[in-house]
C-alpha positions, 0 to 999 in steps of 0.5 A: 500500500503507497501513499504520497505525502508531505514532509515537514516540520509541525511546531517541533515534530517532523511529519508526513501528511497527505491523503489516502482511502479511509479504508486503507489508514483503517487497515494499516492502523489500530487504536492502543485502547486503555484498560487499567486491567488488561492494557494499562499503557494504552492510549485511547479511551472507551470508544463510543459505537454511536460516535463511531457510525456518526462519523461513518455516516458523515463521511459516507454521506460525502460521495451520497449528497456530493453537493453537500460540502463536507470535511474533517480534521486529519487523523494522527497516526504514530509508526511505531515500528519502522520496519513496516514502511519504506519512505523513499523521496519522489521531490526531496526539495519541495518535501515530496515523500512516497510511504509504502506500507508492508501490509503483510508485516503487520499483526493486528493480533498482537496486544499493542498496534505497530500504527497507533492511531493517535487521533481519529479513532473513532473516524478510522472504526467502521472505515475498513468494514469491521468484518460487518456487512452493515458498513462496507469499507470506506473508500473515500479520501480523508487527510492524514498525518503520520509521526515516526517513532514517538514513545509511549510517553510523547504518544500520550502528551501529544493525545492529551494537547489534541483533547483536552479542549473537546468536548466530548472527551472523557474528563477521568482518562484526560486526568489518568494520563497526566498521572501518568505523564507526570512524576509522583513529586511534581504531581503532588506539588502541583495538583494535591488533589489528583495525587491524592484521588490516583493514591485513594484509588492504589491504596488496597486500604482504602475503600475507593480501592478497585471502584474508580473508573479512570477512563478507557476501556471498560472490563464488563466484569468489574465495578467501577461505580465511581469516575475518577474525575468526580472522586478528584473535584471531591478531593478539591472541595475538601481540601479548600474547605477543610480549614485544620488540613490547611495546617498540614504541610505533608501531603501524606498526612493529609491523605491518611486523613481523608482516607480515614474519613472515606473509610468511615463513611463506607462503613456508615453507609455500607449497603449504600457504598455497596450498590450504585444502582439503587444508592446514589452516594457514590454519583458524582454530587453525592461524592461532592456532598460528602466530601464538604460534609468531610471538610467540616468533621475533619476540622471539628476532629482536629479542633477537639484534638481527638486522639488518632486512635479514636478518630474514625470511630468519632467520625463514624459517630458524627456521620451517623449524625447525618442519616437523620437529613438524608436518605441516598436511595436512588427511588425513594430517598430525599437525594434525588432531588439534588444534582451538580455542585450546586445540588451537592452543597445543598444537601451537604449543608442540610446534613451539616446542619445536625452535627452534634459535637454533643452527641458524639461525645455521648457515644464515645462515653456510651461505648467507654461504659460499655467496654467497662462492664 
């Protein structure tokens, strides 16, 4: 397969760009699909099969209405391994280039793509039929652009400078890559509350453990009943309201605290913590609500200076405080009314309203007595 393309220099990257059959970039190409299961190097978020036959649908469309003017940005494509293309110089002065692609090279069934599709997943799909009868490939000319030889690492900076302003793109992937790309220290120091999300979500102590869906691909069999990007503006809304945690200039102090707290908060509300699909306590507003309902026991912990041993047992107790205001079921319950940070702070100072500091201490005295007898 041979393509004619231009040589040049884009900002600072040295590519190839021109133009070919979207059946044939969609057969000498894969998308590398992150998975935090099966694949967690991979670039590409979950593809969405609607998006997909839209793109499809619109490219067709360009040869069934052809008095309809159409056109798309280029698709991205990385060569990852350079021995399956030749490039040999038609013009060397005008920057004129010929791609052949050994197409019998390449090995569709290995785990990582030898052409990674950097952008235009969703365009490239169907393109090459996709063994379906329903979408025939397509052989209708779209732009291109090809980089050589790009680690994983540029690979997935260059995915998130193209991203990151759409739309549509998917807000908890965008924030696992940049973990990814960016050292544990420096992340800390420049974004607190995504190291502490990504720690809360590694830590096998701590209850978000194996829930969190950080974008990509979705493994049918696992749970992932909270998005990472929604655990993160939690982590935020709690750091900037927790007045005590301000004192703190360890980022891992900080992190035990809010760990501790998220670990009595699963045990509070154990049956709602358990099922996303009739509770909605861990939807994105009911994380944020619970995460400025935190902010204010966290500090009314550290102010009474509650010994570290007993602290999520007093924290267990000003939660169980909260049940009187709110009940999460997803039918039934008062929450459904709430919704967005605005619904979120609503309900968070509904259930601030019946702190007790009082009560607590009863139950730490009650619970004294108790082992005392």
């Amino acid at each position: 397969m041979e393509f004619v393309a231009l040589k040049g220099t884009n900002l600072n990257t040295v590519v190839y760009r021109g133009f070919g059959a979207i059946k044939d970039i969609a057969a000498i190409s894969a998308a590398d699909t992150y998975n935090q299961d099966s694949n967690p190097e991979g670039l590409q978020r979950d593809l969405s099969e609607k998006h997909s036959r839209e793109a499809y649908t619109y490219a067709e469309g360009s040869r069934v209405v052809p008095d309809y003017r159409r056109l798309w940005p280029e698709v991205v494509l990385n060569v990852r391994d350079e021995s399956l293309i030749d490039i040999k110089a038609i013009d060397e002065r005008h920057g004129l280039y010929r791609i052949v692609v050994e197409e019998k090279k390449i090995d569709k069934s290995l785990p990582r793509p030898q052409i990674s599709r950097v952008d235009g997943n969703h365009r490239l799909y169907f393109g090459n039929g996709n063994d379906s009868e329903q979408w025939p490939p397509l052989d209708v000319p779209t732009p291109f652009c090809v980089t050589l030889g790009l680690d994983p690492k540029q690979e997935a900076s260059l995915f998130i400078d193209i991203n990151d302003n759409l739309k549509a793109m998917n807000t908890s992937h965008l924030a696992h890559l940049r973990t990814r790309l960016t050292e544990s220290e420096k992340l800390a120091a420049e974004d607190p509350e995504l190291w502490i999300a990504n720690k809360l979500v590694d830590d096998a102590r701590s209850p978000f453990h194996g829930i969190v869906y950080r974008g990509g691909e979705k493994t049918q069999t696992l749970d992932r009943r909270v998005n990472l990007a929604a655990l993160k503006t939690g982590i935020d809304m709690l750091l900037k309201e927790c007045v005590k945690l301000r004192g703190l200039e360890q980022i891992e102090a900080k992190y035990a605290m809010i760990r501790l707290y998220w670990n009595a908060v699963s045990r509070v509300f154990a049956r709602e913590w358990a099922n996303q699909k009739d509770y909605l306590l861990l939807r994105g507003f009911g994380v944020w609500s619970m995460s400025i309902v935190g902010a204010e026991i966290i500090d009314r912990c550290i102010a009474r200076r509650v010994p570290a041993e007993k602290l999520e047992t007093e924290i267990v107790e000003y939660l169980r405080q909260t049940r009187k205001v709110v009940e999460w079921d997803y039918k039934d319950g008062n929450a459904r009314g709430y919704g967005g940070r605005i619904g979120a702070r609503q309900l968070a100072e509904n259930m601030k309203r019946v702190l007790s500091d009082e009560e607590v201490d009863m139950g730490s005295l009650a619970r004294s007595l108790t082992k005392a007898l």
